[in-house]
C-alpha positions in Angstrom: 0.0 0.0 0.0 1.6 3.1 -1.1 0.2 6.4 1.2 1.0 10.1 -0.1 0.2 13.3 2.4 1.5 16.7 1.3 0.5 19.6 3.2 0.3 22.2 0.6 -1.3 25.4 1.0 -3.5 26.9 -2.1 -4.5 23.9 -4.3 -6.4 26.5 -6.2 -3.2 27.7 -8.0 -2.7 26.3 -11.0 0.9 25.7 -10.7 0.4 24.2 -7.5 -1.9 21.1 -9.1 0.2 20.4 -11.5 2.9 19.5 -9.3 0.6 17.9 -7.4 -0.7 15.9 -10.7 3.2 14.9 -11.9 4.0 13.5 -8.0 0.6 11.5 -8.2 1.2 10.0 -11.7 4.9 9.1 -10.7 4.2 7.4 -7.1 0.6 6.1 -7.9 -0.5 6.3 -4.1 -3.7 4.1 -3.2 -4.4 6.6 -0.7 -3.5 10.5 -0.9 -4.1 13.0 2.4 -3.9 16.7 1.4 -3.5 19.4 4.5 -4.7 23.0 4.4 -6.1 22.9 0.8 -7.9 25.7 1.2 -10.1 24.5 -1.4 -13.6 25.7 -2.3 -15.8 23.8 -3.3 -15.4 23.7 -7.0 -11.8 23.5 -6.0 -12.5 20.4 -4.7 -14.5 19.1 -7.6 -11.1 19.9 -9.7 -8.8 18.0 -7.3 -10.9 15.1 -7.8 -10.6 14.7 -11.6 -6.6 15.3 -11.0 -5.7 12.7 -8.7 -7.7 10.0 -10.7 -11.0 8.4 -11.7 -10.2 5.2 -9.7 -9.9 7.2 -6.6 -12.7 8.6 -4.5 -12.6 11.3 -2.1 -13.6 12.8 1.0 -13.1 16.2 2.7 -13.7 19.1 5.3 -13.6 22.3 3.5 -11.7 24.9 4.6 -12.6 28.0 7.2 -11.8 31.4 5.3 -8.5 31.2 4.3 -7.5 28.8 6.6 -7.4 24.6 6.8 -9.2 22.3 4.4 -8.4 18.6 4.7 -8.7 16.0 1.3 -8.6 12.4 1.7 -8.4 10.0 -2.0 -8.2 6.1 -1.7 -7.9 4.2 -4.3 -11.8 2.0 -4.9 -10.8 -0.6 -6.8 -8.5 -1.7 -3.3 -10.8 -0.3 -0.9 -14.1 0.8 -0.1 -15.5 3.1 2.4 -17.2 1.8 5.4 -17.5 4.7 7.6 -16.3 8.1 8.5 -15.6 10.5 11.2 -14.4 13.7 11.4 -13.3 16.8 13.7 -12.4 20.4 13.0 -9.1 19.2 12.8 -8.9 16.0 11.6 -10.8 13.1 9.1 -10.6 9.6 9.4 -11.9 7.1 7.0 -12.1 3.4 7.9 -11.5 1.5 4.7 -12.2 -2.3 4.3 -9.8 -4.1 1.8 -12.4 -6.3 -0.7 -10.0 -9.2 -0.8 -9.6 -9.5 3.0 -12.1 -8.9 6.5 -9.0 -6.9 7.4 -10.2 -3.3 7.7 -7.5 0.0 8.0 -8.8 3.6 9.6 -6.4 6.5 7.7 -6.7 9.9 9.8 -5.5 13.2 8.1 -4.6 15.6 10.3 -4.0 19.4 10.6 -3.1 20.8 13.8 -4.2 24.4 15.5 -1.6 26.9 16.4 -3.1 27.1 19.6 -2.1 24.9 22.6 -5.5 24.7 24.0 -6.8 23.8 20.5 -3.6 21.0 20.2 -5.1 19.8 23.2 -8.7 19.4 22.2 -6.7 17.9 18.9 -5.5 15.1 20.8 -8.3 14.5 22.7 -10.3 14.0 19.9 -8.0 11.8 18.5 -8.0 9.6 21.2 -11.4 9.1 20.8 -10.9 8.5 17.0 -8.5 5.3 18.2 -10.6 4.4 20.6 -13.9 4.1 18.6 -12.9 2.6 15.4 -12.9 -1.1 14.7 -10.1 -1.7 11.9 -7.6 -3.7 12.4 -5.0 -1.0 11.6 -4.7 2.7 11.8 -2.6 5.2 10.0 -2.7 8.6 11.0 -0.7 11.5 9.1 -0.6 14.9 8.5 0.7 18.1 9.9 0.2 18.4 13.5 1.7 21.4 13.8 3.7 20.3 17.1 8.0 20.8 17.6 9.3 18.0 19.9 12.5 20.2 20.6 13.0 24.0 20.3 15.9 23.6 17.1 12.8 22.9 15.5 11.0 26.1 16.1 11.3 28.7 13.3 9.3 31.7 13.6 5.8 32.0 14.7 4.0 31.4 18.2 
């Protein structure tokens, strides 16, 4: 299973897809999280068509100018069996046809705010503790340093 997530800010521009389109046709991911799309929804529509017509797609639009989360799997190896979602995060649980084996994927983008990052967490708990599958990938941008050499700018 090959897994792509690319937190990329602006899918709307052009320029932006493409590259998006070229790493998709060269890696042909089964399952593909985007981060802070800031799509609309006719963004959204357009994103759809690039990845591919074997994939199928899910997604929290974005706030303003800010967030936006896109999650593809491939449905000829999967198919949907249920979803949940958050402000920050979307989790699909995906059964594999061939096998009873079942795999939840969780894209994730974190607040800037420590009292949101907590909420975040908490909710994601609950997200590991509710779903059934037998594996769970989660991935995204949290938006959390573990050491201060990797703080650069911002809050």
């Amino acid at each position: 299973m090959k897994i792509t997530t690319w937190n990329n800010r602006w899918l709307n521009i052009t320029s932006k897809r493409r590259i998006l389109k070229n790493c998709i046709f060269s890696q042909h991911p089964d399952i593909v999280l985007l981060q802070e799309s800031k799509c609309s929804p006719k963004g959204r529509e357009t994103l759809k068509k690039l990845i591919s017509k074997r994939h199928q797609c899910i997604s929290i639009d974005a706030l303003g100018k800010s967030g936006g989360l896109l999650t593809f799997w491939n449905k000829d190896k999967f198919f949907l069996q249920n979803s949940l979602y958050s402000k920050n995060s979307l989790s699909v649980i995906l059964n594999m046809p061939d096998s009873s084996q079942s795999i939840c994927i969780t894209n994730v983008y974190g607040p800037q705010r420590i009292q949101e990052k907590l909420k975040m967490l908490k909710d994601l708990d609950a997200v590991r503790q509710h779903h059934r599958a037998t594996h769970w990938i989660a991935g995204g941008d949290y938006n959390m340093i573990t050491t201060l050499v990797e703080k650069k700018g911002g809050l």
